[in-house]
LOTIBA-988343 format. One record per residue (C-alpha): x, y, z. Coordinates in steps of 0.001 Angstrom, whole numbers, plus 500000, padded with zeros to 6 digits. Example, Ala and Ser with C-alpha at 12.3 -4.5 7.8 and 13.67 -1.06 7.14 Angstrom:
<nodes>
512300495500507800
513670498940507140
</nodes>
This chain:
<nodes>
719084346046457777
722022347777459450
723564351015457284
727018350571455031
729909350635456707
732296353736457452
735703352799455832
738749351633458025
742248351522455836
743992348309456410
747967347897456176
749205344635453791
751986342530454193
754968342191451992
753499341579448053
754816338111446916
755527338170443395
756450335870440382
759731334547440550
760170335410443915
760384338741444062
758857340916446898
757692344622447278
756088346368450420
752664345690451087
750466349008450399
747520350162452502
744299349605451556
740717351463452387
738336348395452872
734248348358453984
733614345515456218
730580343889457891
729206341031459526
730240337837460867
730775334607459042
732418332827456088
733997335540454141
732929337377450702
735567339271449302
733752341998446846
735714343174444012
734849346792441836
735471347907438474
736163350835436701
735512353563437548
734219352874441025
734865352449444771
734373350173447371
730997352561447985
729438350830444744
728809347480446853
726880349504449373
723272347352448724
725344344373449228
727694344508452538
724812344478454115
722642342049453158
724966339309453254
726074340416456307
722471339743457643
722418336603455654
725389335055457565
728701336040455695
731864338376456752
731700341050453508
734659343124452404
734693345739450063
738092347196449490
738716350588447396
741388348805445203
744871349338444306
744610353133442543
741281353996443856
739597356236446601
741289356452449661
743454353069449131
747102353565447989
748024354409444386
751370353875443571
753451355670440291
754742352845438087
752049351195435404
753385348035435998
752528348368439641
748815347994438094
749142344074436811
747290341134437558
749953339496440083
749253343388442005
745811343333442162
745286339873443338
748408339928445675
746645342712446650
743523340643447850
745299337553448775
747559340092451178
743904341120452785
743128337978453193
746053337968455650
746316341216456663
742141340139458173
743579336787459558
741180335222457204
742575331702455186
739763331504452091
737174333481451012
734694333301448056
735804336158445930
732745338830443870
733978340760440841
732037343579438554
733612344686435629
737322344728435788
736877343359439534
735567340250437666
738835339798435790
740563340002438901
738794337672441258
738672334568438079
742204335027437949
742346334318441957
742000330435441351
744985330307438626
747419332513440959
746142332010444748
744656329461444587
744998327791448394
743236330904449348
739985331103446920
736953329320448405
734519329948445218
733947332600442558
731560334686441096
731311337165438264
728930340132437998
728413340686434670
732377339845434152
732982336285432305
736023334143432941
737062334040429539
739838331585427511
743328332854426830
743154335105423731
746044333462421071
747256336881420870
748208339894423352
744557341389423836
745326345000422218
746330343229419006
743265341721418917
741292345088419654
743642346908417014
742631344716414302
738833344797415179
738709349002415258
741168348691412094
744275350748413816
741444353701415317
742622353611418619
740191356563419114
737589354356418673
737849351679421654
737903353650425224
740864350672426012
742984351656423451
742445355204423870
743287354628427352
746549352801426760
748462356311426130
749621357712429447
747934361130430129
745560361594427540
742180359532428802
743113361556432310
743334364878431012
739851364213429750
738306362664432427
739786364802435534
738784368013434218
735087366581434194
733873364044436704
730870365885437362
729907364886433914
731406361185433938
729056359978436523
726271362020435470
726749360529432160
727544356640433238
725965355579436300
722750354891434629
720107351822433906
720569349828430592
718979350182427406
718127347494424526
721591346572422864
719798348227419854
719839351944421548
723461351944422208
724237350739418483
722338353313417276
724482355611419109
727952354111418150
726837354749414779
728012353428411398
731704353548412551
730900351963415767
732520353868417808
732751352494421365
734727355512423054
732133357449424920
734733358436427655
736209361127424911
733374362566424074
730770362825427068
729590366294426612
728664365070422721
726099362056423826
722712362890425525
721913360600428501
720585356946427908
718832355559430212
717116356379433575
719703357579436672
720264354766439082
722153356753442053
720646359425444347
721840362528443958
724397362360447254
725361358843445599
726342360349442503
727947363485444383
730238360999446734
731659359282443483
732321363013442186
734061364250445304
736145361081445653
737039361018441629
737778364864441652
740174364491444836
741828361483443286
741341361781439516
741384358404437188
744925357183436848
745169354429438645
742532353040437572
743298353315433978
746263352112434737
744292348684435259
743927348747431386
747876349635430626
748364346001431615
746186343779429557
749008342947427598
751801342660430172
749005340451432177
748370337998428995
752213337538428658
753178337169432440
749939335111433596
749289333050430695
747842330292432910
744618332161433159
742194330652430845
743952327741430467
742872324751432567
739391324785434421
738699326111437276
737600323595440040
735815325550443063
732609326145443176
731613329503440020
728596331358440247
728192333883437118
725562336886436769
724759338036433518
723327341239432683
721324341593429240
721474344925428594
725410345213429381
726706346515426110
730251345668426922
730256342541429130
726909340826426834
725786337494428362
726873335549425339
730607336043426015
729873333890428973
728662330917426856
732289329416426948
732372328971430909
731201325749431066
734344324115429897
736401326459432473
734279325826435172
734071322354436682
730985323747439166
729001326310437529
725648327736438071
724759330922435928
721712333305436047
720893336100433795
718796339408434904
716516340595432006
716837344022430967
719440345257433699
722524347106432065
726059347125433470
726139348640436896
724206345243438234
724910346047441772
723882349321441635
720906349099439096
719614345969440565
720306345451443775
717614343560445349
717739340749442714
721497340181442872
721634340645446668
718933337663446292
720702335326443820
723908336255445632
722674334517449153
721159331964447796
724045330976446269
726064331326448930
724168329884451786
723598326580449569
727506326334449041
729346328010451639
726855328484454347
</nodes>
């Protein structure tokens, strides 16, 4: 199987907005290889292009064109100022724009984590160029009948503290955290899951689900699922870069749910593929038990005891339900 791909940065046309506004198209660092129909591969927080490194290229030896872009905010792609610059209509103009910066018309688009918001909002705003979907771990979920943070508010009872994405929502504090340490944030994170009852244990009887503010507190759960140089690359990138614009993903959840509120709405009609994890604490497979009626062509598999970073932690298995997929519908 040939290596990953060195990254090649990749200039965007003009970004088409909502009411017809434009802005100029950024520059983005992208991984790319093989030959075929194209798989667009979408990361989350915090991560890189790098984290779909077991995946570029085995589909590119199973027949597909894969692209792995460091998004909007992350690694060597561009990372602009404003929060706002950060919102849904961004970050998928942002793919649909590589889509023709690449000369490429549709591709089937692969999201993890807050990638997998991303790419199931494709089909609601580009929809002429989305060939099929699939989540990692990441449900398409229904429009919320409030703005999201409300609805996080009122389940921590006002302790912003105690969710990391309302801790995060305040500019400059979650940063000044995590930049000072990313040594520790990736030692700490990137590793295999854990029974569901482990990590409650650990949130204890307030439930706290913060563990970004208080890394040096929590011993390590679960076994290490980088190399050592794996781990050190995300370190080196993160400490040249820091975590803003990534964060500033979250800053928009609200501003998204207000300006995009056709996501969630109607189903989706391409063909939706969705891997479930079932030892991800914060994306658990249940939440995915409403994508039927959202998804007029849905298959959905579940890997036992594999935590969040599915790629990463499992690769063979979702590099194997990934092309099977994709050679029965798109090859």
């Amino acid at each position: 199987m040939q290596r990953f791909p060195a990254a090649r940065r990749v200039a965007l046309p003009p970004l088409r907005l909502p009411g017809g506004g434009t802005e100029p198209g950024l520059s983005l660092s992208i991984h790319e290889q093989g030959e075929g129909p194209a798989v667009v591969l979408s990361h989350g927080f915090p991560e890189l292009g790098y984290s779909w490194r077991h995946q570029l290229p085995a589909l590119a030896a199973a027949g597909f064109r894969a692209i792995a872009p460091d998004q909007r905010g992350y690694g060597a792609s561009d990372a602009p100022e404003p929060i706002a610059a950060y919102d849904i209509h961004h970050l998928c103009g942002d793919l649909a724009g590589l889509l023709d910066a690449l000369g490429i018309e549709r591709a089937v688009f692969v999201g993890h984590d807050w990638g997998g918001f991303v790419v199931w909002a494709m089909p609601y705003l580009h929809p002429d160029r989305v060939a099929g979907v699939v989540g990692v771990n990441t449900p398409l979920m229904p429009r919320a009948p409030l703005p999201p943070t409300q609805l996080m508010r009122a389940m921590v009872g006002g302790a912003d503290e105690k969710l990391y994405i309302l801790w995060f929502q305040k500019p400059g504090v979650a940063e000044a955290v995590l930049d000072a340490q990313p040594g520790l944030v990736f030692e700490r994170l990137l590793r295999g899951g854990v029974p569901f009852e482990e990590i409650a244990a650990r949130m204890g009887p307030d439930f706290d689900m913060n563990p970004f503010r208080r890394l040096a507190e929590l011993e390590p759960l679960g076994e290490e699922i980088v190399t050592p140089a794996e781990r050190a690359h995300y370190v080196s990138v993160f400490a040249r870069t820091g975590f803003r614009g990534g964060i500033n993903w979250y800053r928009n959840f609200d501003r998204n749910w207000e300006t995009a509120p056709e996501i969630g709405q109607k189903p989706i009609e391409v063909p939706c593929l969705m891997v479930t994890a079932e030892w991800d604490p914060a994306l658990r497979p249940e939440m995915a038990g409403g994508m039927p009626a959202l998804c007029r062509d849905l298959e959905t598999v579940m890997i036992p005891r594999c935590g969040h970073w599915t790629q990463q932690e499992r690769p063979d298995e979702l590099n194997r339900i990934l092309v099977d997929w994709l050679r029965r519908r798109f090859a």
